[in-house]
C-alpha positions as MATLAB code, in Angstrom:
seq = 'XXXXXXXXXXXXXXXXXXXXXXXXXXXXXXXXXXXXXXXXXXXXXXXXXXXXXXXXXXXXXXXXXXXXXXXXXXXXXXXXXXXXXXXXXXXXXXXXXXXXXXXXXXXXXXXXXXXXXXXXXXXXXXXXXXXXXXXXXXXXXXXXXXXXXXXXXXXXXXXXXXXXXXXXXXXXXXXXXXXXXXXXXXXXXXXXXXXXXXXXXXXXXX';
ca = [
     -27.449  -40.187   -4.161;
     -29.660  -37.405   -4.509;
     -30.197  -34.960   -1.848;
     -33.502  -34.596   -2.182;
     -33.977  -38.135   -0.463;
     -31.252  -37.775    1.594;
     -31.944  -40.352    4.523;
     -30.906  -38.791    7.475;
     -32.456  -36.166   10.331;
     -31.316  -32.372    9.212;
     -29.274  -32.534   13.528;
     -26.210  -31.651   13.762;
     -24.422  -34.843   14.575;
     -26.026  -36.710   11.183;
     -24.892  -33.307    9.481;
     -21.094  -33.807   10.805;
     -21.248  -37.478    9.558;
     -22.606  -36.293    6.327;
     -19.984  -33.901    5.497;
     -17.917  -37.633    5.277;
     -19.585  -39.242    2.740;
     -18.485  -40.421   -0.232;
     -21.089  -38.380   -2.669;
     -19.698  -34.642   -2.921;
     -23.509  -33.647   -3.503;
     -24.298  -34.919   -0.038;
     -21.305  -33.328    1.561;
     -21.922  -29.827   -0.079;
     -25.647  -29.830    1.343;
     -24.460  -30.839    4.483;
     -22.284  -28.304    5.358;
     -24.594  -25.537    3.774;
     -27.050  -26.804    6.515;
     -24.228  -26.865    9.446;
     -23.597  -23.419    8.046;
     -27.265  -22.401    8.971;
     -27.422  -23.848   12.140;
     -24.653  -21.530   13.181;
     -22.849  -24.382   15.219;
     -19.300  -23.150   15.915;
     -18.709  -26.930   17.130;
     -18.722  -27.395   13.255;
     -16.097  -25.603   12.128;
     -13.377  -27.852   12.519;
     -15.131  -30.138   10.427;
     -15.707  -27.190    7.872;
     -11.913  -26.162    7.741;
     -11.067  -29.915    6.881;
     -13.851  -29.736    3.724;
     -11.426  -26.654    2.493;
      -9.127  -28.894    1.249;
     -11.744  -31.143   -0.549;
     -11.253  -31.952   -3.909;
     -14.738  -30.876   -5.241;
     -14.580  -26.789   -5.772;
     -17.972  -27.050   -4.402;
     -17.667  -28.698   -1.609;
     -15.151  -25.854   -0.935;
     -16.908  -23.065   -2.172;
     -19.947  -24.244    0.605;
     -17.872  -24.950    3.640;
     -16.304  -21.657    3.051;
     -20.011  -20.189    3.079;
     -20.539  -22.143    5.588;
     -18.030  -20.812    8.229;
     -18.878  -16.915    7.337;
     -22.449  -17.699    8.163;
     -21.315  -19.285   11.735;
     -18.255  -16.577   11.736;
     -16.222  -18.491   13.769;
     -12.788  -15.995   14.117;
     -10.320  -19.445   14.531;
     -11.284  -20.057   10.991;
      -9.963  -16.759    9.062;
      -6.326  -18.207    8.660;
      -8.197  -21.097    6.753;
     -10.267  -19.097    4.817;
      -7.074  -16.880    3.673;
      -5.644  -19.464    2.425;
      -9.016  -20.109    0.465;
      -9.045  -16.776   -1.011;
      -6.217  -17.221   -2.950;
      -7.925  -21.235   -4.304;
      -7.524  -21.711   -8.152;
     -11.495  -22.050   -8.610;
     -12.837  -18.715   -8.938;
     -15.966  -19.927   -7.030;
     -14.187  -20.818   -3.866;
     -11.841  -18.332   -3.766;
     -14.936  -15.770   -4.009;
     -16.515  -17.645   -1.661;
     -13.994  -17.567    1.141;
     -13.997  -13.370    0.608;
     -17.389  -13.052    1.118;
     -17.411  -15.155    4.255;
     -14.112  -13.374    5.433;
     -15.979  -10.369    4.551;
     -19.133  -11.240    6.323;
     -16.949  -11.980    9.259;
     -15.412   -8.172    9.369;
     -11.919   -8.566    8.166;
     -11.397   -5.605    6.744;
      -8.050   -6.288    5.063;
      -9.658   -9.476    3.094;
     -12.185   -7.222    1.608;
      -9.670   -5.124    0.361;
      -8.162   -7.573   -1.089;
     -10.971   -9.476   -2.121;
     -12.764   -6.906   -4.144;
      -8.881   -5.937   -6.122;
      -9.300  -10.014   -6.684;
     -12.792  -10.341   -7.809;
     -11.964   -6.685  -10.497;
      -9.382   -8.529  -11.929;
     -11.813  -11.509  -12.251;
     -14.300   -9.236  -13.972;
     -11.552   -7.811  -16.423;
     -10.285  -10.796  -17.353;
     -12.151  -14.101  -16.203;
     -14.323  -15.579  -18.757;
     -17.796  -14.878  -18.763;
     -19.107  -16.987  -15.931;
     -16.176  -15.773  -13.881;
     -16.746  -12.080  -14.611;
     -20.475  -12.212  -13.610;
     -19.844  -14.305  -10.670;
     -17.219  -11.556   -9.833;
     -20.015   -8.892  -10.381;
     -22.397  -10.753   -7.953;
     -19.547  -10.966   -5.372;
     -18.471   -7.659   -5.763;
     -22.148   -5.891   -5.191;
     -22.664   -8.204   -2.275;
     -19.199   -6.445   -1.035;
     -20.798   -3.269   -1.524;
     -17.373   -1.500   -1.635;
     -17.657    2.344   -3.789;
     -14.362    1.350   -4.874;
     -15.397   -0.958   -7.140;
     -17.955    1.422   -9.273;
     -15.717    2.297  -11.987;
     -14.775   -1.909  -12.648;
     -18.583   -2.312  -12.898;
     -19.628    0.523  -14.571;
     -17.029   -0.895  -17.267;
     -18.611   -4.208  -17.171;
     -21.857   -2.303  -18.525;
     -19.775   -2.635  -22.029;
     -19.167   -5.849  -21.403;
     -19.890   -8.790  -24.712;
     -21.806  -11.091  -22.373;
     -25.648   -9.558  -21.528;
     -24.947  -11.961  -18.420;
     -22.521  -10.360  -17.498;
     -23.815   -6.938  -17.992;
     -26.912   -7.741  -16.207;
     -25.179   -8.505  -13.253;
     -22.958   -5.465  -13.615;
     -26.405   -3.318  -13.601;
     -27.633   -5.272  -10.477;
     -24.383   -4.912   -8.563;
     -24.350   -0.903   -9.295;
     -27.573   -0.898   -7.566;
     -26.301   -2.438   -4.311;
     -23.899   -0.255   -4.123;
     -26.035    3.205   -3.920;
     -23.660    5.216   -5.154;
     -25.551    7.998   -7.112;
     -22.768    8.303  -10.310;
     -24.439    5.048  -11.197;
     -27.659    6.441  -12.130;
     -26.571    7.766  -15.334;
     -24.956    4.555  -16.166;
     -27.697    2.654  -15.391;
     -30.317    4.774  -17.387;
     -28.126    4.331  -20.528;
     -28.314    0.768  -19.888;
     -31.907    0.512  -19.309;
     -32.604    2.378  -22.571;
     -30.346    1.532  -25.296;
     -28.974   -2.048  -24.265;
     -30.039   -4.647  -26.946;
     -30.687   -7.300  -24.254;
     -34.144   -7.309  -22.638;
     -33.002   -8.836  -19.447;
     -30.168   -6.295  -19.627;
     -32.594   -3.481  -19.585;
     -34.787   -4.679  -16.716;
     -32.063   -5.491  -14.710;
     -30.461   -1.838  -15.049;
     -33.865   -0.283  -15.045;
     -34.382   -2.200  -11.397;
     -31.034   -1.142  -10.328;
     -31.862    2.558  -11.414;
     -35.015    2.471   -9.342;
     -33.663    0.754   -6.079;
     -30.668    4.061   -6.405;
     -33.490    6.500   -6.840;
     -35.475    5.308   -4.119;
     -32.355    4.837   -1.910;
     -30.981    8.171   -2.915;
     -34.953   10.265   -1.757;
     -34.868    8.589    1.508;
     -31.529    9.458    2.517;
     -32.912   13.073    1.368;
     -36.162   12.750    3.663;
];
């Protein structure tokens, strides 16, 4: 079934019945939507999903619960972290993130560099994604490596992640990147990231 005729109101009682059906498409949109109704009276329903076989399924209920950042889910969501599929586990970080447990971010981000060392290259530019959206300084030198790294995916995201960061030793990774990189969407990406540091970096001066 497709979601895009899914035949049911978006409340939150069709939502919790949704998140049972037998089409893992169906159950991943519904709890992305129970997720942004902020419903705490769905979490129990989330937690359960966390052990669904579908990654995705997973990887959106654990979304789903940061966005409603119910505190009676974290011992779930640790468990999540440490999920064989790279998307979930991320997923379950940022939420846990999200939700102010400092410890998982720690944690997390060591997780997500090894990812981007050694992950293959839809792993290590999901883990460069994750890792800007952490926004930890900690992680600069693992990115500004990943500037070098064989996939331009991968090195795009690097350049985008160095930007969300703001910390200034990126800029002269970033030009380099925007200059000399043989990938076009390479370039704009760094030369985007370079800008958003420079403007970031004269209104912290003002």
């Amino acid at each position: 079934m497709s979601v895009d005729v899914l035949p049911m109101p978006d409340d939150g009682q069709s939502l919790l019945e949704a998140v049972r059906h037998e089409d893992p498409e169906v159950v991943a949109w519904a709890a992305t939507r129970l997720g942004m109704r902020g419903d705490d009276r769905a979490v129990d329903a989330l937690c359960a999903l966390l052990g669904h076989e579908e990654g995705a399924v997973r990887s959106a209920a654990a979304t789903a619960i940061g966005l409603i950042g119910s505190e009676r889910a974290m011992v779930r969501l640790r468990e999540a972290v440490l999920d064989a599929d790279a998307d979930v586990a991320q997923a379950a970080a940022l939420a846990l993130a999200r939700m102010g447990d400092a410890a998982a971010t720690t944690d997390a981000c060591a997780r997500l560099k090894a990812h981007l060392r050694g992950g293959d290259p839809e792993e290590r530019a999901l883990a460069a994604r994750a890792l800007g959206v952490l926004g930890m300084c900690d992680s600069y030198d693992a990115l500004a490596l990943a500037l070098c790294d064989p996939d331009p995916g991968v090195r795009g995201d690097a350049a985008t992640a160095l930007g969300q960061l703001g910390d200034p030793r990126a800029t002269t990774a970033l030009a380099a990147a925007g200059f000399t990189d043989a990938n076009d969407l390479v370039r704009e990406s760094a030369m985007r990231a370079l800008g958003r540091l420079v403007t970031e970096g004269a209104a912290a001066d003002v």
